[in-house]
C-alpha positions as CSV (number, residue, x, y, z in Angstrom):
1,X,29.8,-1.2,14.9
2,X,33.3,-1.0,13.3
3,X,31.6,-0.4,9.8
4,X,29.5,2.6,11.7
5,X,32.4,4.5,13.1
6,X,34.4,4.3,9.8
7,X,31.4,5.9,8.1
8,X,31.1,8.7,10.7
9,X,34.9,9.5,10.5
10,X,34.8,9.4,6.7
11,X,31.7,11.7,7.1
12,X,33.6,14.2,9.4
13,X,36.0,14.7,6.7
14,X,33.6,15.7,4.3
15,X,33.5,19.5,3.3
16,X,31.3,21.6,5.0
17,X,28.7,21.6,1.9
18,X,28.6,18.0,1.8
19,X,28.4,17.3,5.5
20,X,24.9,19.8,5.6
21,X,23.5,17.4,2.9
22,X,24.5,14.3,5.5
23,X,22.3,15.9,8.0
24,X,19.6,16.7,5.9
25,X,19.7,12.9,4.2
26,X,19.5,11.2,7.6
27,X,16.2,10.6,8.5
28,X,15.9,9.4,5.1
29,X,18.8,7.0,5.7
30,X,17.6,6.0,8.9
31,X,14.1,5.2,7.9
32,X,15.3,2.9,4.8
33,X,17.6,1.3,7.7
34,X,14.6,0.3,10.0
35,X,12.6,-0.8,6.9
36,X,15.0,-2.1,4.0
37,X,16.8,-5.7,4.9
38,X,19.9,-5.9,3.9
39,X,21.7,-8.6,3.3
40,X,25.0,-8.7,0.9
41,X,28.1,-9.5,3.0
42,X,29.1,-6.1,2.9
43,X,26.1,-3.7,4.2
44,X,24.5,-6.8,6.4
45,X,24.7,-6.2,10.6
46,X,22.5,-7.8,12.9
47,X,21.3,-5.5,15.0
48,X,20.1,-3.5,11.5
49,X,18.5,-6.8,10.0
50,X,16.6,-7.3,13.1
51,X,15.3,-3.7,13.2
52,X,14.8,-3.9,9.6
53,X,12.2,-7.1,10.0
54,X,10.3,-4.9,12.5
55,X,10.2,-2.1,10.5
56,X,8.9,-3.0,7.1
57,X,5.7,-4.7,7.8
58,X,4.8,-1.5,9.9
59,X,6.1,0.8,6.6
60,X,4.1,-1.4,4.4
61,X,0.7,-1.0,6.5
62,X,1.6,2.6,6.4
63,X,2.1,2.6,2.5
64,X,-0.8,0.6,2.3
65,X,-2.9,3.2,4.1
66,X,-1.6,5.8,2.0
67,X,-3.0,4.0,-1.5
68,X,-6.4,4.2,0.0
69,X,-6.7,0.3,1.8
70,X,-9.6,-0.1,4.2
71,X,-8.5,-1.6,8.1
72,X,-5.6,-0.5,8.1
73,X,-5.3,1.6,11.4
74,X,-9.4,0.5,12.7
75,X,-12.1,-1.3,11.7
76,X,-12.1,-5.2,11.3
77,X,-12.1,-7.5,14.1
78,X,-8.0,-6.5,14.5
79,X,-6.7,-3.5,12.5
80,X,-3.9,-5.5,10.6
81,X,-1.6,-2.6,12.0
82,X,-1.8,-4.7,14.6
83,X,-1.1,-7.8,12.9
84,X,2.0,-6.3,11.1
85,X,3.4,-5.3,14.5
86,X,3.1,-8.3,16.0
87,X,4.4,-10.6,13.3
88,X,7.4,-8.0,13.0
89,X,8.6,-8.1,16.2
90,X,8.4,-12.2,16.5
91,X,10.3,-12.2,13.3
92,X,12.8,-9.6,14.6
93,X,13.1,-11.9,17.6
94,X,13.8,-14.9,15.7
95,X,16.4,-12.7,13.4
96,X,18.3,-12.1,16.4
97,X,18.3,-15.3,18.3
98,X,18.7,-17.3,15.2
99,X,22.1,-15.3,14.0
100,X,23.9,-14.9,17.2
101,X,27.2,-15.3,16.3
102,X,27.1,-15.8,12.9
103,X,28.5,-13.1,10.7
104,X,26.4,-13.6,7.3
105,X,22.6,-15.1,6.7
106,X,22.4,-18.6,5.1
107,X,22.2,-18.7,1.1
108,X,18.3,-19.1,1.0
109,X,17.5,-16.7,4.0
110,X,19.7,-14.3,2.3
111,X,17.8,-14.8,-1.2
112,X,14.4,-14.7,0.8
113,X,14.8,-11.1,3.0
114,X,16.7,-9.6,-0.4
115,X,13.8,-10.4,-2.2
116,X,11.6,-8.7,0.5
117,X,14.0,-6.1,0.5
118,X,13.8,-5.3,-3.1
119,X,10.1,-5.0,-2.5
120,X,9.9,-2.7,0.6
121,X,12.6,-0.3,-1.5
122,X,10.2,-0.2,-4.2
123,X,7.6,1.4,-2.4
124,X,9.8,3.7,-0.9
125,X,10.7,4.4,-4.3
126,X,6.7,5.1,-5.6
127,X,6.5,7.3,-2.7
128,X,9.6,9.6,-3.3
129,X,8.4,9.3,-7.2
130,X,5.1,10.7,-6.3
131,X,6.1,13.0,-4.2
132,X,8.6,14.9,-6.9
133,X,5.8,14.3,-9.7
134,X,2.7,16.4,-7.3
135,X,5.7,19.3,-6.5
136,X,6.7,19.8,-10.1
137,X,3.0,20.0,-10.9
138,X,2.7,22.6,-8.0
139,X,5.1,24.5,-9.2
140,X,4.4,24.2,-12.9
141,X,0.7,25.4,-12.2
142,X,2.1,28.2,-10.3
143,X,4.4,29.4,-13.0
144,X,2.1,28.5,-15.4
145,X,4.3,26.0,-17.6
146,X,1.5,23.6,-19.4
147,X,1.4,20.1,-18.5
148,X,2.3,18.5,-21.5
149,X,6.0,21.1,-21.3
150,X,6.4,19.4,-18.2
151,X,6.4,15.7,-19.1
152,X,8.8,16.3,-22.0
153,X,11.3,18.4,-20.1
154,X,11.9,17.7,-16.3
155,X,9.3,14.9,-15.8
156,X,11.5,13.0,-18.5
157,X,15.0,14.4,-17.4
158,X,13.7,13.1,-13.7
159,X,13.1,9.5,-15.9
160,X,17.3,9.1,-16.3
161,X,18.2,10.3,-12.7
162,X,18.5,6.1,-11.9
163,X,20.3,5.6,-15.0
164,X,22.8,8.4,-14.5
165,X,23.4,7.1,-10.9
166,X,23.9,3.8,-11.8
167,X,26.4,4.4,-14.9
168,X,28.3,6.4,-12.1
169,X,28.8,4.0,-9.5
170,X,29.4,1.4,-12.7
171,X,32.7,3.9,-13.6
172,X,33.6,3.9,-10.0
173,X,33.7,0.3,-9.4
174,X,36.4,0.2,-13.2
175,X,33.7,-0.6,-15.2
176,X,33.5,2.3,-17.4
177,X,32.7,0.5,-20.3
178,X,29.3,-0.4,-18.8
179,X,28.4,3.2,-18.8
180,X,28.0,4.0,-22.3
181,X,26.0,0.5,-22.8
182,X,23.8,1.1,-20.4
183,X,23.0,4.5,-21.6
184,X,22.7,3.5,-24.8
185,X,21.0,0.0,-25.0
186,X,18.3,0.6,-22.3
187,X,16.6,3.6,-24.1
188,X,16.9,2.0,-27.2
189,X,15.2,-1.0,-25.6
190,X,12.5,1.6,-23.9
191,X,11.3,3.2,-26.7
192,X,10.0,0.3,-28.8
193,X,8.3,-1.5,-25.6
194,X,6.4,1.9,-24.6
195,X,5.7,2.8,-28.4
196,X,4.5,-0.6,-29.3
197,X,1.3,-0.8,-27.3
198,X,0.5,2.9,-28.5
199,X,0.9,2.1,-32.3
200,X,-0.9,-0.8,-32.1
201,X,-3.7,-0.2,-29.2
């Protein structure tokens, strides 16, 4: 709770640009809350964790649905909606009953729902990803750019946005020197694993 309030005060003081952007990235935020566990020693909170069991079996029935699986919603003997629900909530309940009054998860929980988290992120990653990728094409077929002008210019500056992010919050942190490796070292090790299998295929 303490954590919360700080981030809304240090949100308040934002400028007024900034603060429009808060409001506009919430949802977002709060539906990678419900779904994503989290469970470093600085970001974990119980009531979160909880919600955050309940959530991602529901997201991943809904992501599920979306790449074309059968039973999701109807069908079957029980639509494994359902299912998900069910088994979210009794692990949400355990979650909650389990850490009472404890302020971090045990080593191997921890290992376990970060794991699971790392997963339920992912998706939400292949959905923003193809999301962008179907609106560039929209609006390179309505300006008429050629596909092929597309992939090498803002479909492969779109490829770096992680990396840039990353070396970022690595010169935040004082580790500056981590930037330029990083930008350097993991094209350098892209390039021959993607070209390999086309020279030689």
């Amino acid at each position: 709770m303490a954590r919360a309030r700080a981030n809304v005060l240090a949100a308040l003081e934002d400028p007024l640009p900034q603060k429009v952007l808060n409001v506009l990235e919430l949802p977002f935020t709060a539906a990678r809350a419900a779904t994503v566990p989290l469970t470093a020693g600085d970001r974990y909170a119980r009531a979160p964790f909880a919600l955050s069991l309940l959530g991602a079996p529901v997201w991943l029935c809904c992501y599920a649905h979306a790449r074309g699986a059968r039973n999701v919603f109807v069908g079957g003997v029980v639509p494994l909606f359902y299912v998900a629900a069910v088994v979210g909530a009794a692990c949400a309940a355990a979650a909650w009953h389990s850490t009472r009054g404890s302020d971090d998860l045990p080593f191997a929980a921890a290992t376990i729902f970060a794991l699971m988290g790392f997963f339920v992120a992912a998706t939400w990653i292949d959905v923003f990803a193809g999301e962008l990728a179907a609106a560039l094409e929209f609006f390179a077929a309505l300006s008429g750019i050629k596909p092929e002008i597309l992939g090498l210019t803002l479909l492969a500056w779109g490829n770096s946005v992680g990396d840039y992010f990353t070396n970022v919050a690595m010169a935040r942190k004082g580790l500056a020197n981590m930037a330029p490796t990083g930008a350097c070292v993991k094209p350098s090790r892209r390039v021959p694993s993607t070209a390999t299998p086309a020279l030689t295929g």
